[in-house]
C-alpha positions in Angstrom: 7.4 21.7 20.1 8.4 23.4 16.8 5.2 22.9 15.3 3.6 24.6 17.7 5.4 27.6 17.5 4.2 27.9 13.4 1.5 31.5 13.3 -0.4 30.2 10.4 -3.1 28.0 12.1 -3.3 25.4 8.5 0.3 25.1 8.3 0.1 24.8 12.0 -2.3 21.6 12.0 -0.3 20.4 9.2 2.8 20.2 10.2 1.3 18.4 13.6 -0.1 15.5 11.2 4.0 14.3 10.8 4.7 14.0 14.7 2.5 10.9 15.0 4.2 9.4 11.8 7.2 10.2 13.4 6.4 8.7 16.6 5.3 5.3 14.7 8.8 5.3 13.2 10.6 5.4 16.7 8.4 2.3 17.9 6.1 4.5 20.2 3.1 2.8 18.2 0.3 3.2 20.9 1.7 6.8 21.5 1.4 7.6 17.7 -1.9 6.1 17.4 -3.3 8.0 19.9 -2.1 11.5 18.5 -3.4 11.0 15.3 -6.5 9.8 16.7 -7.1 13.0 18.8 -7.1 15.3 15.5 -10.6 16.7 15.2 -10.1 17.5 11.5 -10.6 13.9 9.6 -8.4 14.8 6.6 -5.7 15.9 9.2 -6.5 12.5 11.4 -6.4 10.6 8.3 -3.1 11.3 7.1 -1.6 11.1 10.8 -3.2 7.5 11.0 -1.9 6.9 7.0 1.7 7.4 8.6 1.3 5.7 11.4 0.0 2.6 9.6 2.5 2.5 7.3 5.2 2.3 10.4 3.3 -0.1 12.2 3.1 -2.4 9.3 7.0 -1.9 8.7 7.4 -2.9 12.2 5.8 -6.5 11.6 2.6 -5.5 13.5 0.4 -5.9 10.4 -2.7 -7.0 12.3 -2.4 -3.4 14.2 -1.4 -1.6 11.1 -4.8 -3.4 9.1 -6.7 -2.5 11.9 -6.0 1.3 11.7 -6.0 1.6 8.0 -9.6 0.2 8.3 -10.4 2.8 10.3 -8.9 5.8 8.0 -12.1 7.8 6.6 -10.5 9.2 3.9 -11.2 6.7 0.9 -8.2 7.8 -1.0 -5.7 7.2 2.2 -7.3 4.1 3.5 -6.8 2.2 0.0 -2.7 3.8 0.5 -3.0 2.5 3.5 -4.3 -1.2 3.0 -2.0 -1.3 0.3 0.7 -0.6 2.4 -0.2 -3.3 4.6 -0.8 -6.0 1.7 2.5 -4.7 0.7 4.3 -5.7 4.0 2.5 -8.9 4.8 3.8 -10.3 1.2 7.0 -9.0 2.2 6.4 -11.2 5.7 5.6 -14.1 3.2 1.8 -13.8 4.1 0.6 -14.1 0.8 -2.4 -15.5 1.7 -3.3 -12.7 3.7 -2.0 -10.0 1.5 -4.0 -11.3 -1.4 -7.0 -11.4 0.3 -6.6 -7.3 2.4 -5.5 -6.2 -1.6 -8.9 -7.7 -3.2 -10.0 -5.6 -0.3 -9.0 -2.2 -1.9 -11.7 -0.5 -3.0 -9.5 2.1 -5.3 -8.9 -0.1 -8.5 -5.4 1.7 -9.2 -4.4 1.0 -5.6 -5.6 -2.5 -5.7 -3.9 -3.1 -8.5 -0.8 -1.4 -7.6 -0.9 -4.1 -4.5 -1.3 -7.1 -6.3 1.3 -6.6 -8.8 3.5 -6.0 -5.6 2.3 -9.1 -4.0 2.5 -10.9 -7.5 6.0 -9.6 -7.9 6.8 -11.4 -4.2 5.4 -14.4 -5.1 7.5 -14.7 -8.3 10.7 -14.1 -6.5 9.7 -16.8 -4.1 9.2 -19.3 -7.2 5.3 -19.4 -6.7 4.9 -18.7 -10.7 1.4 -20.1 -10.3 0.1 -17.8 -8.0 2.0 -14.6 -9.3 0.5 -15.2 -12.6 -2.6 -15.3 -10.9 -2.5 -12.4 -9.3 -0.8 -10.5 -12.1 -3.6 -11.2 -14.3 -5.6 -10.0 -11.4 -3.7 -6.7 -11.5 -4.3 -6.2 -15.4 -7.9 -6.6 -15.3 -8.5 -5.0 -12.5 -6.2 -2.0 -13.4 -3.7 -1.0 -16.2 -1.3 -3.6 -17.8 1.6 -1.1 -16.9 1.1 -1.4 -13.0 1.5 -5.2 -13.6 4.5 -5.4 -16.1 7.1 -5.8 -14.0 5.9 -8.7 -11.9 4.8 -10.3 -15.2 8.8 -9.7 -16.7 9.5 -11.4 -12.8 8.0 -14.1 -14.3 8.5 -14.4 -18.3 10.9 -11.7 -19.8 10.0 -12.3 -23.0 6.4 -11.6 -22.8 6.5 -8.5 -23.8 8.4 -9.3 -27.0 5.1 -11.7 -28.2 3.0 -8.6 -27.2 5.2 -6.2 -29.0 5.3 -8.8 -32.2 1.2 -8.7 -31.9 1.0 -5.5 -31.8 3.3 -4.3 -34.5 2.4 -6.7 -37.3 0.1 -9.0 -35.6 2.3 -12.3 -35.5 2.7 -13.8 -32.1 
C-alpha cells in the first residue's frame, strides 16, 4: 500500500484516513467502516468515518450513513456529516426525514447550510409551503446569504423588495 510506504509518521496516518473514503466510494461500505473505525487517533477516525458517511449516504443507505455520522466525535465533522446526510435524504425525496436530522445539527452554519439545501429541494418539487418554511428556518437560524438561493427558488423578485427597503426604504 502506497501509504504505507510514506517516512513521515503524520503524513503517514493522514494519508491512511482517504483509503476508507475510498473504499466507501467502491461500495465496500462494511469494509470502509471498519478501517476508519480501527484508527486510534479520533481526529484521524473522524474524518475517515466523515468520508465514509458521505459515500454511504450517496449510495442510498442513509439510515447507515446517519448512523455513523452520529457516531463521529469530532463536533465540527459530525454536523458535515449529518448535513451531508439531510442533504441526500431530500435528494431521495425524504423531506420529512431530512428536516428533522438538519434541526438536528448542532453547528448553526451547518444547520443552516442543510436546510436551505433541503428548502431549495422542496421548491423544485413545487412544495412552496414547506420550502418557505424551512428557508425562514435557515435565515433565523443562520445568515440570510446561506438561504438566498432557495428563497430566489421560490420568488425571484424578493430580493428586489429587499434591495428597494434597503436603499430608500420603500417596499
Amino acid at each position: 500500500m502506497v501509504a504505507r510506504s510514506i517516512a513521515d509518521v503524520g503524513r503517514q496516518a493522514e494519508a491512511l484516513t482517504y483509503v476508507p473514503g475510498a473504499l466507501a466510494r467502491a461500495g465496500q461500505h462494511q469494509q470502509a467502516e471498519t478501517l476508519a473505525l480501527s484508527f486510534t487517533d479520533l481526529y484521524l477516525q473522524a474524518e475517515a468515518l466523515a468520508q465514509v458517511v458521505g459515500a454511504v449516504a450517496d449510495a442510498g443507505e442513509h439510515r447507515r450513513a446517519e448512523m455513523l455520522a452520529h457516531s463521529i466525535t469530532d463536533p465540527y465533522l459530525r454536523a458535515t456529516s449529518l448535513a451531508l446526510v439531510a442533504e441526500a435524504l431530500a435528494e431521495h425525496g425524504q423531506y420529512q426525514r431530512a428536516e428533522t436530522l438538519a434541526f438536528s445539527i448542532t453547528d448553526p452554519r451547518r444547520q443552516a447550510k442543510a436546510l436551505a439545501q433541503i428548502a431549495e429541494r422542496l421548491a423544485t418539487a413545487g412544495e412552496t409551503r414547506s420550502a418557505r418554511r424551512l428557508s425562514a428556518a435557515s435565515c433565523a437560524v443562520g445568515s440570510w446569504t446561506i438561504a438566498a438561493r432557495s428563497v430566489l427558488l421560490q420568488d425571484p423578485s424578493a430580493f428586489t423588495l429587499l434591495a428597494g427597503v434597503l436603499v430608500d426604504g420603500s417596499g
